[in-house]
N, C-alpha and C positions, 0 to 999 in steps of 0.2 A: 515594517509590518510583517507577522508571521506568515507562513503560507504554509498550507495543509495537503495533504496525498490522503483523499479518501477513496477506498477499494473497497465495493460489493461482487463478491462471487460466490459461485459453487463451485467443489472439488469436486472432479471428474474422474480424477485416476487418481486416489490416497496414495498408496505406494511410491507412485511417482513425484508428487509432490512434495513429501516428505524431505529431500535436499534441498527444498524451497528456505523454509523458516532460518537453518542453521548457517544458511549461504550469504541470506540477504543481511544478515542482523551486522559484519562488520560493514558491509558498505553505509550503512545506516550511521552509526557509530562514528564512521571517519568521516560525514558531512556534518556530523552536528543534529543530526534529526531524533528525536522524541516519538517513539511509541504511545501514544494515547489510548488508543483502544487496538485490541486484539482479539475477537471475540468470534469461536469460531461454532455459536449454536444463538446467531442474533433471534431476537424476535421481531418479527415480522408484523407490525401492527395497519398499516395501511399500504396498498399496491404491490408492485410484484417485485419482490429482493429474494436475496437468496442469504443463505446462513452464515458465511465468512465477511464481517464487520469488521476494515483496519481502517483505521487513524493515524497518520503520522504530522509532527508539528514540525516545520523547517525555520530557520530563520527569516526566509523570503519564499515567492515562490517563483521568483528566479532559482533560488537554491534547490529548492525542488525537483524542477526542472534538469539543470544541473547535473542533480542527482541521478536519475532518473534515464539522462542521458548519457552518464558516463560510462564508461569502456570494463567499469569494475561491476555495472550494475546490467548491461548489456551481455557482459559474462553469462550470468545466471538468467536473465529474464525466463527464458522458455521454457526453466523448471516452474514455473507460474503459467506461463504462457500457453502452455502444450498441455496442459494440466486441469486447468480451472475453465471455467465460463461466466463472465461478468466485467466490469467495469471500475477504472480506475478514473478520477479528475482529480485537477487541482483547485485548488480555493482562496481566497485570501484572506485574511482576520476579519472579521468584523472592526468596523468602524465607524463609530457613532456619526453622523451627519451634522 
């Protein structure tokens, strides 16, 4: 079953975060994960979110996890981290009952 990394933020410091996008993309790449959405002017149609909308599709969300946890991706984190305000989880596919 897929497992998903959904991430709402706002960018705090643009400049800084700028080595974000280009840093994360091969760790991404080398676990197998799918960009689904990247949207960084979401609309906001009920409660309180902010403008940075990403999606990513893993094959698990142990993979995810994984991911998420490793030492390639821990590297970079804080260009995110230091940078933005909001909120990452994980999820699991949908599945019919």
């Amino acid at each position: 079953m897929a497992g998903y990394l959904i991430a709402n933020y706002r960018i705090t410091n643009p400049e800084a975060y700028e080595a974000y996008p280009p840093a994360v993309i091969p760790t991404l790449v080398a676990c197998g994960a799918e960009v689904l959405v990247a949207d960084y002017e979401s609309e906001v149609v009920e409660g309180q979110a902010s403008s940075v909308t990403i999606v990513l599709k893993f094959p698990s969300k142990e993979a995810a996890r994984s991911w998420y946890n490793s030492s390639d991706y821990q590297e970079i984190i804080r260009h995110r981290l230091d940078n933005t305000e909001g909120f990452l989880l994980f999820a699991d596919e949908f599945s019919r009952p």
